[in-house]
C-alpha positions in Angstrom: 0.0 0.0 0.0 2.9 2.3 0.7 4.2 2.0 -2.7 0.8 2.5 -4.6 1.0 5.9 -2.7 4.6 6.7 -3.2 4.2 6.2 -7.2 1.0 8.3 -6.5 2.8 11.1 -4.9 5.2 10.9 -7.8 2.4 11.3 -10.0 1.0 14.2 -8.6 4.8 16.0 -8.7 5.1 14.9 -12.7 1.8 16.3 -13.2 2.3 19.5 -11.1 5.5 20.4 -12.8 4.1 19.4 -16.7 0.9 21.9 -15.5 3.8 24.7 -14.0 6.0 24.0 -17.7 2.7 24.7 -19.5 1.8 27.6 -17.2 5.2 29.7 -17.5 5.4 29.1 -22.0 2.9 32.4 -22.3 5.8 34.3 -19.5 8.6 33.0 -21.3 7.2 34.3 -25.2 6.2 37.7 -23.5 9.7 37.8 -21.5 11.4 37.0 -25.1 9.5 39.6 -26.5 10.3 42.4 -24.0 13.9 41.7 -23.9 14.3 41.9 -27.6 12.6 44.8 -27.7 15.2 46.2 -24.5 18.1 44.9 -26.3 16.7 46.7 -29.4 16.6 50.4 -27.8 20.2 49.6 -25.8 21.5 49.3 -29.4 19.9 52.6 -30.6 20.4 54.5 -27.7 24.3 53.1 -27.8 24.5 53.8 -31.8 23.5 57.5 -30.9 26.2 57.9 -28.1 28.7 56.9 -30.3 27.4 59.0 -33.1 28.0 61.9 -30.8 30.9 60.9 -29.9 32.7 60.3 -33.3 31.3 64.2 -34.2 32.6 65.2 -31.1 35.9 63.7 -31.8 35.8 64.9 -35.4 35.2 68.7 -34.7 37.8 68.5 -31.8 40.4 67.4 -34.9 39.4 69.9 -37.1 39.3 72.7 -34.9 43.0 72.0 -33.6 43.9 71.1 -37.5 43.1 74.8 -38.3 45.3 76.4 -35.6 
């Protein structure tokens, strides 16, 4: 009788865990979403600091070019 339970209780746990798997797949697709959406604007906002910084860089060199 004590195994019928034990197999029982294993059961249960497969069951729980197949039902928690099934639960999280709508989290992880939104959580995929959002963070390619994050990485997405870290890349523009970096693109745009470095943009700066190359014209920043550039008029430095042309202003002590001239002088």
């Amino acid at each position: 009788m004590k195994e019928f339970f034990v197999g029982l209780l294993v059961l249960l746990v497969v069951l729980m865990f197949g039902l928690i798997g099934t639960l999280l797949v709508p989290f992880f697709l939104v959580l995929g979403y959002f963070l390619r959406y994050l990485v997405a604007v870290a890349l523009i906002i970096f693109a745009i600091w470095v943009l700066g910084k190359v014209a920043l860089w550039g008029m430095e060199r042309l202003k002590n070019k001239k002088t």
